[in-house]
C-alpha positions, 0 to 999 in steps of 0.5 A, spaced: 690 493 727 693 490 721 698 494 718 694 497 711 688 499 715 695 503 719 697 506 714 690 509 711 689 512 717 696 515 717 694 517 710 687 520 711 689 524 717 695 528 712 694 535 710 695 535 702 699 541 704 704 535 708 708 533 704 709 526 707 702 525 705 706 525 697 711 520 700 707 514 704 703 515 697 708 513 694 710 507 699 703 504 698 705 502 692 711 497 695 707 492 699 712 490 703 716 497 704 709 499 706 708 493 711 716 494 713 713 501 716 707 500 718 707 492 721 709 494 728 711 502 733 718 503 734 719 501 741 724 504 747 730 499 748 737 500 751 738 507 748 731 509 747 727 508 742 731 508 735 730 507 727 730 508 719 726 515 718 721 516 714 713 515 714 709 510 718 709 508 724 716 502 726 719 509 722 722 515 726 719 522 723 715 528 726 709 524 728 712 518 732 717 524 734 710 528 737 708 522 740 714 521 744 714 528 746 707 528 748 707 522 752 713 525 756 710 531 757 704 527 760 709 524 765 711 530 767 704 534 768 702 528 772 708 529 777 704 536 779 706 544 778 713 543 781 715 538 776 712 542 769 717 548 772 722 543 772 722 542 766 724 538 760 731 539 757 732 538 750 739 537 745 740 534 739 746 532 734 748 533 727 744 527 723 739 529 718 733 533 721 735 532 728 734 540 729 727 538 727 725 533 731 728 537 737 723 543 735 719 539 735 719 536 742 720 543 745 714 545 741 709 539 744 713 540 752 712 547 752 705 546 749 702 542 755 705 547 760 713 544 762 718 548 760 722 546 754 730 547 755 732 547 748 739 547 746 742 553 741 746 548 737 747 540 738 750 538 743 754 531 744 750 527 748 754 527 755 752 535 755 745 533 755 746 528 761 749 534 765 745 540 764 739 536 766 743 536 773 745 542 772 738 546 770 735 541 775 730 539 770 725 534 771 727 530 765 731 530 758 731 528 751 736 526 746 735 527 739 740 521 736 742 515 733 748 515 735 753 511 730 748 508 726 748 509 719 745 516 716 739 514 714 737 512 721 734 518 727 732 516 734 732 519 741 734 517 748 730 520 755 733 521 760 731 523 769 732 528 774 738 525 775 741 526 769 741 518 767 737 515 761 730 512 763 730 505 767 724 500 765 719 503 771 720 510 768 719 508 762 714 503 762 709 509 765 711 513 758 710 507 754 703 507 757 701 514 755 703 514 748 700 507 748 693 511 750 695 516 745 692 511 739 693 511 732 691 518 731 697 523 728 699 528 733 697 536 730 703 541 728 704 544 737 704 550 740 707 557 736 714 558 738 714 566 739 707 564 744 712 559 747 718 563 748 714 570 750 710 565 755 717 562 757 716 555 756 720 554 750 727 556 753 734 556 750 741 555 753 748 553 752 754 557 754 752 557 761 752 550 761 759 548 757 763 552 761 760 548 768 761 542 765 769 544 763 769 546 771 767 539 773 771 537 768 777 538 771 776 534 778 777 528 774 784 529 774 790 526 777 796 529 775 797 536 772 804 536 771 805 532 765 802 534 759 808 532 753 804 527 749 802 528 741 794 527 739 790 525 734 782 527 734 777 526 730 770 527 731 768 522 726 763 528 722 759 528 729 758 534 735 765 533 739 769 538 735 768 544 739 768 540 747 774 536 745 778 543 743 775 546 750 777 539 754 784 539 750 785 546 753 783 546 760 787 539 761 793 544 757 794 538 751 796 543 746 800 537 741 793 536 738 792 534 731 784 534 728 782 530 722 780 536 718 776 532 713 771 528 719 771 536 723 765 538 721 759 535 721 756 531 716 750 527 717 752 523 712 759 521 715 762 521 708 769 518 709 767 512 713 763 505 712 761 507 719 761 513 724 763 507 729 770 508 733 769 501 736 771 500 728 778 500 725 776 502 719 773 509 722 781 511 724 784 510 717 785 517 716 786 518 723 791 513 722 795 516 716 794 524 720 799 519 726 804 517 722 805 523 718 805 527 724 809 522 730 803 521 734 803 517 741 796 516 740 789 517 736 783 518 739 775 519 735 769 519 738 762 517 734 757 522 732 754 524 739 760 523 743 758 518 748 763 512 745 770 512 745 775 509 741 783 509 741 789 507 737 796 506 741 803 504 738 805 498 739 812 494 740 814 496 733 811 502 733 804 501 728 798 503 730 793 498 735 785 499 736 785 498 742 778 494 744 773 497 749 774 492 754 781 494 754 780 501 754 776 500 760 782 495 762 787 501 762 782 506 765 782 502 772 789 500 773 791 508 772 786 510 777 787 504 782 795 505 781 795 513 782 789 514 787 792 509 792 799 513 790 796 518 793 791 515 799 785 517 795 782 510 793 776 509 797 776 503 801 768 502 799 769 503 793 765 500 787 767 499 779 760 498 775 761 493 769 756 490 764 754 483 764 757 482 757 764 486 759 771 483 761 772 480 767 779 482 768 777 488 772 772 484 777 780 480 779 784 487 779 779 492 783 778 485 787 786 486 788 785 493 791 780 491 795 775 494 791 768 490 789 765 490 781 757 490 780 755 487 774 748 489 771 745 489 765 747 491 757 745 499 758 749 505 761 742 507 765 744 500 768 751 503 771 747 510 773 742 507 776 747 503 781 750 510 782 744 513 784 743 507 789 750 508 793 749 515 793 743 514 797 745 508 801 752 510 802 754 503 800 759 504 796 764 510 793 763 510 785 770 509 782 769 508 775 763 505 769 764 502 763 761 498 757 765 493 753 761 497 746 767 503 748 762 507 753 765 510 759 764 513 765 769 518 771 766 523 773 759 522 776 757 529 775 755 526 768 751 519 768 751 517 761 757 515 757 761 520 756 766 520 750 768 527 752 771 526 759 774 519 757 778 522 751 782 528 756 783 522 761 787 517 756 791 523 754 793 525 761 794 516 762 799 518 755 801 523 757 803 520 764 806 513 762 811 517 756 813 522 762 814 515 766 818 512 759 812 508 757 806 506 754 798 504 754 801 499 750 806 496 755 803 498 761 797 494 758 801 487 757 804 487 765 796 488 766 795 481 763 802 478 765 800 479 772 793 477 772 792 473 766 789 474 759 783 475 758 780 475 750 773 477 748 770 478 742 763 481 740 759 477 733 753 481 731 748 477 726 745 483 722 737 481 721 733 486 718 725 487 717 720 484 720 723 477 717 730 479 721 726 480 726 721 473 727 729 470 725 732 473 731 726 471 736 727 464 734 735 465 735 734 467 742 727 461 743 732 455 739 738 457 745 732 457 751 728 451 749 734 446 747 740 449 752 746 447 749 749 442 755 757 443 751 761 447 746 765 443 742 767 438 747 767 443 754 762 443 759 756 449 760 756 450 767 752 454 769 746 458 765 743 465 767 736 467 763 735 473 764 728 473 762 726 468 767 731 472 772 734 464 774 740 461 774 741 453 773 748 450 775 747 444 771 751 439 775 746 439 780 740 442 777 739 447 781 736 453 781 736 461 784 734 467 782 738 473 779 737 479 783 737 483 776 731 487 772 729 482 767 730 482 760 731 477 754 739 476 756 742 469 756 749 467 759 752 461 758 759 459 763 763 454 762 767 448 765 773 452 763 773 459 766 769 461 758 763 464 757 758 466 752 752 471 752 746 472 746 741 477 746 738 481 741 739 489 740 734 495 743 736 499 738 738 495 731 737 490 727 741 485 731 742 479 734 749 481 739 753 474 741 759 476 746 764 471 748 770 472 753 776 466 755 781 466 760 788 464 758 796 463 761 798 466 754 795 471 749 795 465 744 792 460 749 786 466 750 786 468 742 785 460 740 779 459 746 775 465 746 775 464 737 773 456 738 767 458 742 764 462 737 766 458 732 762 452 734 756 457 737 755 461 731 756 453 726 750 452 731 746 459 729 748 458 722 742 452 723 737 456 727 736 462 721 
């Protein structure tokens, strides 16, 4: 359907009472607005589905918000009685008409007769994760865009097993909504009617407290608790379970960045609400120095990422990277568990593709394995699942290069919230030892080599980006590069094909991976490189990663690689 004919049957449907009928009247004066907002539906991607707000249907508001709800709601119902009683539990974060769209999908879930667990207040998405086990439910949402700038809103879906939907699960969804056509969804049921007929249902309290409970299995050691922290919440949902964590893990030389406690759906004092970024710590930096810090911590706005700050030899704050966060998580619980004769001899740490490979070479040293998967936490959890079932291997630890980690399985997503309490108990440790993360880390690499990465993403927006990032990707499929500056590829992993090619002999095996549109480059000289498109921004994702005897040796390789993969990018957009 050609995105005007979209647009006036939006139009025609809208109550003059609406007043999104006032606004898309509005939009249709702008063509090429009006077409950005109608061209095509907001699709699930790694993090679900994700977008600007506003009318139409590539937009994210009530309408599309429904939409979801019912075909979820659908889903349920056809898994029988059991499951509708099971329920749906739904949380949201700070962003603009998070709340709203909440509401809105407990009134469309309860209105088909599944139970609908709503939130008393937002809730970082973690907590969500856990009450969906923890209420036994048969499914959850999450209201959030998680770091995106303030005009977007989005939602996440998640199963049984407190984990974000995988292809299959959703596909049926998708399949649903699909049947669902062009025609808007009502207003849903009545809360009062929902609430007295105990299909709409709120909760929180209970659910916190058993989450601070199982929070503290993953510590390791008690005994040292003398390190001085600053946290910020970046204007997000983690203020209030991160005091909680702070206290049950008996941190009390904690410092909050005031101006970023609050929530602000805004996120008035960053660029970006993104603690991968240096930017996101400048006040947590200031707070550090003034104060004496040993170690700044902030988490992104529905607290499922981590970012971090270290001091370093001449005593300035660092921000570490995700992957060496990640880096130093391993090597504390490698070193202190076999310390204490609990580290298992079938033990398994779960990365992404895109992730460094330095954790595969020290989980390797202990005996251990590594699994790789694709880009997307539901990845990780969904191997969690599996070992639970085939006993195949004890989960040790989870982690994504983008600053999302995972200790404790009793959550399965990215928690910011148990990783935080768990680099300050690392902190606290190494400082009881007479040293530091920053220290500890650089023996890491001295002993097992240094590993670089860096991530380049290439903004596309609109329908334009959207047709430039296709052919990015089709440029790279259809004319593989053979070399990068002068060095060999030696192997090609399509994603999309599930085939990897060794150049050298042209053959060809499968990948044993879901599909998806992921491309991966090695090189003769230990590099590589990955380009794929986002699932849930406006992006093209390039990520490179070299191995070198020194730091500079690494620096200098990995920036070389990128520099000649993006000149030949530059020709293709």
């Amino acid at each position: 359907m050609q995105w005007k004919v979209k647009a006036e049957h939006w139009l025609t449907q809208l109550t003059d009472e609406d007043p999104m009928k006032k606004e898309l009247s509005e939009l249709l004066l702008n063509e090429m607005l009006a077409e950005e907002c109608f061209y095509k539906d907001l699709g699930f991607g790694t993090g679900g589905m994700r977008g600007v707000m506003g009318p139409g249907t590539n937009r994210l508001n009530i309408y599309t918000v429904r939409k979801v709800g019912l075909g979820l709601a659908q889903y349920v119902v056809g898994q029988g009685v059991p499951a509708m009683k099971r329920g749906v539990v739904i949380s949201y974060d700070t962003r603009h008409r998070s709340k709203e769209f909440a509401l809105e999908m407990a009134k469309v879930i309860g209105g088909q007769g599944v139970t609908a667990y709503l939130f008393d207040e937002p809730r970082p998405t973690p907590l969500l994760s856990f009450a969906v086990r923890y209420q036994h439910a048969f499914a959850g949402v999450m209201i959030t865009a998680s770091h995106n700038p303030p005009e977007y809103n989005g939602l996440k879906v998640y199963g049984e097993d407190g984990a974000q939907l995988p292809p299959e699960a959703a596909d049926i969804i998708i399949d649903y909504i699909v049947k669902l056509g062009t025609d808007l969804v009502r207003d849903p049921a009545n809360v009062e009617q929902l609430i007295s007929e105990g299909l709409l249902v709120s909760i929180g309290e209970a659910v916190d407290l058993a989450y601070m409970e199982e929070l503290e299995t993953i510590r390791l050691n008690k005994d040292l608790t003398d390190v001085s922290i600053v946290f910020s919440a970046l204007h997000g949902t983690a203020s209030k379970p991160m005091r909680q964590a702070f206290e049950t893990f008996g941190f009390d030389n904690v410092q909050y960045v005031k101006e970023q406690e609050q929530p602000d759906p805004n996120f008035s004092t960053v660029k970006s609400p993104n603690p991968e970024e240096a930017q996101a710590f400048e006040l947590a930096i200031q707070y550090g120095q003034r104060v004496g810090a040993d170690i700044l911590l902030a988490t992104d706005p529905d607290a499922d990422r981590l970012g971090m700050a270290v001091r370093d030899e001449q005593g300035q704050f660092k921000l570490l990277s995700g992957n060496q966060i990640g880096t130093v998580i391993l090597h504390y619980l490698l070193e202190e568990k076999l310390a204490a004769r609990e580290l298992p001899q079938n033990g398994v740490v779960l990365k992404t593709i895109v992730s460094t490979d330095i954790v595969s070479v020290m989980a390797e040293k202990y005996g251990l394995q590594t699994v790789d998967v694709l880009t997307g936490f539901k990845f990780i959890a969904e191997k969690i699942r599996e070992y639970e079932e085939t006993k195949e291997h004890s989960f040790l630890f989870g982690f994504e290069e983008s600053n999302g980690y995972l200790i404790g399985d009793f959550v399965r997503d990215k928690d910011a919230i148990q990783t935080a309490v768990f680099m300050a108990e690392i902190a606290a440790v190494y400082k009881g030892r007479g040293t530091t993360i920053y220290q500890v880390l650089q023996k890491v690499y001295e002993t097992y080599g240094f590993y670089k990465e860096l991530y380049t993403p290439i903004t596309l927006e609109g329908k334009d980006g959207s047709e430039q990032i296709t052919l990015i990707m089709e440029s790279f499929r259809n004319a593989t590069p053979l070399t990068v500056n002068g060095i060999k590829v030696q192997r090609i992993e399509d994603y999309l094909s599930s085939e990897m090619l060794e150049c050298s002999t042209g053959k060809i095996t499968k990948i044993n991976l879901p599909t998806s549109n992921v491309l991966k480059y090695y090189l003769e000289n230990g590099a590589w490189f990955v380009i794929r498109p986002s699932g849930t921004e406006p992006k093209c994702k390039f990520y490179f990663a070299a191995r070198g005897q020194t730091e500079k040796e690494a620096i200098e390789t990995v920036e070389t690689i990128c520099d000649s993969v993006l000149k030949r990018v530059q020709t293709d957009v």
